[in-house]
FINULUM-36242 format. One line per field, with one value per residue (C-alpha): residue number from 1; residue in three letters; chain; x, z, y. Coordinates in steps of 0.5 Angstrom, whole numbers, always signed. Example, Ala and Ser with C-alpha at 12.3 -4.5 7.8 and 13.67 -1.06 7.14 Angstrom:
2
pos = (1_2)
code = (ALA_SER)
unit = (A_A)
X = (+25_+27)
Z = (+16_+14)
Y = (-9_-2)
//
This chain:
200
pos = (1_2_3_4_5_6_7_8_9_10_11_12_13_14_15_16_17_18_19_20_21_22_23_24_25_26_27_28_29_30_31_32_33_34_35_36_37_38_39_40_41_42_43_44_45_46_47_48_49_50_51_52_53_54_55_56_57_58_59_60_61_62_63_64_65_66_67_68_69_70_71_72_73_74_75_76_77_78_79_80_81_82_83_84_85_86_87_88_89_90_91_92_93_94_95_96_97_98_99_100_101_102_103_104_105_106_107_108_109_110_111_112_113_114_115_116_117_118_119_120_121_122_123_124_125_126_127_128_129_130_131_132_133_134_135_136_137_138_139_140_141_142_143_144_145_146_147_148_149_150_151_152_153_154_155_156_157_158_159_160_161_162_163_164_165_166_167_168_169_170_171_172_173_174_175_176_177_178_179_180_181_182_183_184_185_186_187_188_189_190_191_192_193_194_195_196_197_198_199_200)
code = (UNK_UNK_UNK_UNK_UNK_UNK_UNK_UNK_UNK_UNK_UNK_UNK_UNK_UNK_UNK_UNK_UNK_UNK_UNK_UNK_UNK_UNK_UNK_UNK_UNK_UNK_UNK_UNK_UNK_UNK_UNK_UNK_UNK_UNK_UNK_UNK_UNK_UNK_UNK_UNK_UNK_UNK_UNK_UNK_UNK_UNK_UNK_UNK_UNK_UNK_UNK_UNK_UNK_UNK_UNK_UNK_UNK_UNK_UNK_UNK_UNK_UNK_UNK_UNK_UNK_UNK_UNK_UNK_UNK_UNK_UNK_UNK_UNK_UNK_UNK_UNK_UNK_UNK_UNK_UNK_UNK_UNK_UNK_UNK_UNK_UNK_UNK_UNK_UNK_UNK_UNK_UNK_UNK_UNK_UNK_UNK_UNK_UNK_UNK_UNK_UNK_UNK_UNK_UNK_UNK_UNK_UNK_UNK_UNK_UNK_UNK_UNK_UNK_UNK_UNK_UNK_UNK_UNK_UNK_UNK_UNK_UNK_UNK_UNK_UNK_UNK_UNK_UNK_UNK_UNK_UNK_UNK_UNK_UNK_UNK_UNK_UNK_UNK_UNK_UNK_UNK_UNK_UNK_UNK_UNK_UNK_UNK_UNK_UNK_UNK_UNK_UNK_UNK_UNK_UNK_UNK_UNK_UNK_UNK_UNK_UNK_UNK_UNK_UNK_UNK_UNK_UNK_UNK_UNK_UNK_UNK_UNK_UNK_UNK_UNK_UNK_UNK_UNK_UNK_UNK_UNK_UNK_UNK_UNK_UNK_UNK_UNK_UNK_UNK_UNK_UNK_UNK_UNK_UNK_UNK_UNK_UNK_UNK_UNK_UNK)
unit = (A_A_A_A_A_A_A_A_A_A_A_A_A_A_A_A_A_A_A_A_A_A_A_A_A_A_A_A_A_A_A_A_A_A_A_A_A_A_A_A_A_A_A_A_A_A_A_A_A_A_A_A_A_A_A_A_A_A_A_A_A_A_A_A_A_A_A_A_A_A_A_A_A_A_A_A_A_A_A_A_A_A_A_A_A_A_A_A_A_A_A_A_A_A_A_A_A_A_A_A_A_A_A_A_A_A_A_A_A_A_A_A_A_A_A_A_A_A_A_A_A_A_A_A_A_A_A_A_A_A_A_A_A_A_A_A_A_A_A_A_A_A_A_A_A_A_A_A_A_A_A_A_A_A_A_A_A_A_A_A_A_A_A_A_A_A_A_A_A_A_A_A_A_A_A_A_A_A_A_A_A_A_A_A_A_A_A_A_A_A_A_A_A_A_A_A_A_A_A_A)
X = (+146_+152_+159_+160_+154_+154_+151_+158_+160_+160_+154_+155_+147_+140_+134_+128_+120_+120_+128_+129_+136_+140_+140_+147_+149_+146_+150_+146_+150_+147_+140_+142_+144_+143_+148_+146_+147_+143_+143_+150_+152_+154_+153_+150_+142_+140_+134_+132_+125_+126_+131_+128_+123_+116_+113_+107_+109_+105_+107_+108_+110_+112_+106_+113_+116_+122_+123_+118_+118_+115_+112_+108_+101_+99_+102_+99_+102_+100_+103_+106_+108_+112_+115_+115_+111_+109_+108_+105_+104_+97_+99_+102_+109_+113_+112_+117_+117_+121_+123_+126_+130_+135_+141_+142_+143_+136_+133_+129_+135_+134_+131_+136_+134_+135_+143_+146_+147_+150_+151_+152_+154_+146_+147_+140_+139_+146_+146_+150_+148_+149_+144_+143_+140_+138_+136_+131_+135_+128_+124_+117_+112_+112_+107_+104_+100_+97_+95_+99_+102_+104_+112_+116_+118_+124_+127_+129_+133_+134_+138_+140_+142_+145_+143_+146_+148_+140_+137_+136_+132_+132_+128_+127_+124_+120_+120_+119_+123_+130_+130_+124_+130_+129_+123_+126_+133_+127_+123_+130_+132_+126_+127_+128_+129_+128_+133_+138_+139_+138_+143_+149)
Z = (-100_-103_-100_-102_-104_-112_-116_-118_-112_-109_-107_-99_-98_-99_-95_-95_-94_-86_-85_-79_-80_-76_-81_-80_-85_-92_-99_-104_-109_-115_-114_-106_-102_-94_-91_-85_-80_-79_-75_-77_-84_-85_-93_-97_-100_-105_-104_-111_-111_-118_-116_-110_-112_-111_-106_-101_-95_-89_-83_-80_-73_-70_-64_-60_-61_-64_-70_-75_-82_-88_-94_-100_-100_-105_-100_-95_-88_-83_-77_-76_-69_-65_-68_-75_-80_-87_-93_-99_-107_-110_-115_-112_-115_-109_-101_-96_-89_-83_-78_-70_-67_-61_-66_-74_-73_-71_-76_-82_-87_-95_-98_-101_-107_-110_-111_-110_-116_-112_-105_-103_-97_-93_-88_-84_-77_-76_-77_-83_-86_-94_-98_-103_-108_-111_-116_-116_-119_-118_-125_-122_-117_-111_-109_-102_-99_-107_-108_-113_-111_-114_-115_-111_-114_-119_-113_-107_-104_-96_-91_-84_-79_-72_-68_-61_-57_-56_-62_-70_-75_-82_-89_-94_-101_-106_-112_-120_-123_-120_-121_-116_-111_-110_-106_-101_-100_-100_-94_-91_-91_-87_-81_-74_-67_-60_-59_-54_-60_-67_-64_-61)
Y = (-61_-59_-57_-51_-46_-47_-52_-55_-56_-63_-67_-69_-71_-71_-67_-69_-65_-65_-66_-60_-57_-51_-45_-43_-37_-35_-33_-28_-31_-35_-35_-35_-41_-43_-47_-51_-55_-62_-69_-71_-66_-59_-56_-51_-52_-47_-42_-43_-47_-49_-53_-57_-64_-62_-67_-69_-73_-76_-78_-84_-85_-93_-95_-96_-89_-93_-89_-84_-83_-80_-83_-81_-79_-84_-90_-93_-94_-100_-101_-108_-110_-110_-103_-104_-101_-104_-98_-99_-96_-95_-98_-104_-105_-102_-104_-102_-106_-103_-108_-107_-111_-111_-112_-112_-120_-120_-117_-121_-123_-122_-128_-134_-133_-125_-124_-117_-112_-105_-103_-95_-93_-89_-84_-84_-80_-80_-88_-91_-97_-101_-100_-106_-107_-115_-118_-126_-131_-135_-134_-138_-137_-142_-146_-146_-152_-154_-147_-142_-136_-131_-130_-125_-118_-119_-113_-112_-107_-107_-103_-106_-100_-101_-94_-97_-103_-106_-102_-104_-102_-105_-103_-107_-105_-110_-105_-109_-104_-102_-95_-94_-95_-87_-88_-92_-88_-81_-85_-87_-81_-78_-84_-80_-84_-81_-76_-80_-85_-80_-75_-80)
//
């Protein structure tokens, strides 16, 4: 989404497959540009095909209705109690957890041994949050009761979002490759909450 219905106009945000928006206007210049209105952005998208990302995405909603998403077709989604969800890569070399709580304090915290590397401010359904991206310090597997295990990923990137006084969401990506932080910022940028919390 730009602010301005040009492809040099500044970028203000990101939509993924699925996001619903208010189609306000349209402008036939430069290929045609759709301005719209969403859960908390106003701005120009361009009616070029060519210049949207091809994806397929599937849907995901939480036992409890607390929060649903979209994730990639080659994932795997499990719910995870309570309210939570755990997505997953084929190839293994990405998970994403969603975690609730009644505040952000309550929210699993980032493990001691990965040290941040970037933030950015995300805006997820009206929700702003920072995404950090980290690096483990640790440079050998653990071992539990006697047995190897193996290592954690080299990084992780998590989000912790305070939608109200009494909910919180967090996600929390292990990726092997710091690049493959896109697919989380896609997937958050996807959430959705019931509407008294999105729309607030």
């Amino acid at each position: 989404m730009r602010a301005g219905p040009s492809t040099t106009a500044k970028v203000i945000g990101t939509l993924v497959r699925g996001a619903e928006v208010t189609v306000l206007s349209y402008n036939p210049a430069s290929g045609g540009w759709i301005n719209i209105k969403g859960a908390s952005l106003t701005g120009w998208i361009s009616a070029d095909q060519q210049l949207s990302a091809p994806g397929t995405f599937y849907p995901f909603a939480a036992s409890d209705g607390s929060f649903s998403t979209l994730y990639p077709t080659s994932w795997s989604a499990t719910a995870k109690a309570p309210g939570g969800a755990v997505l997953r890569s084929a190839d293994g070399t990405q998970s994403i957890t969603f975690s609730t709580a009644s505040s952000v304090a309550g929210l699993p915290p980032v493990p001691a041994s990965y040290q941040p590397l970037s933030s950015q401010q995300l805006l997820v359904c009206g929700a702003t949050g920072h995404l950090v991206s980290y690096k483990n310090s640790a440079t050998t597997a653990t071992s539990v009761a006697g047995q190897g295990s193996a290592a954690p990923e080299p990084y992780l990137a998590s989000i912790d979002l305070a939608l109200d006084k009494t909910h919180a969401l967090e996600l929390q990506a292990n990726l092997t490759d710091p690049s493959q932080i896109s697919t989380l910022i896609s997937v958050a940028s996807s959430v959705t909450f019931p509407e008294k919390i999105c729309g607030a």
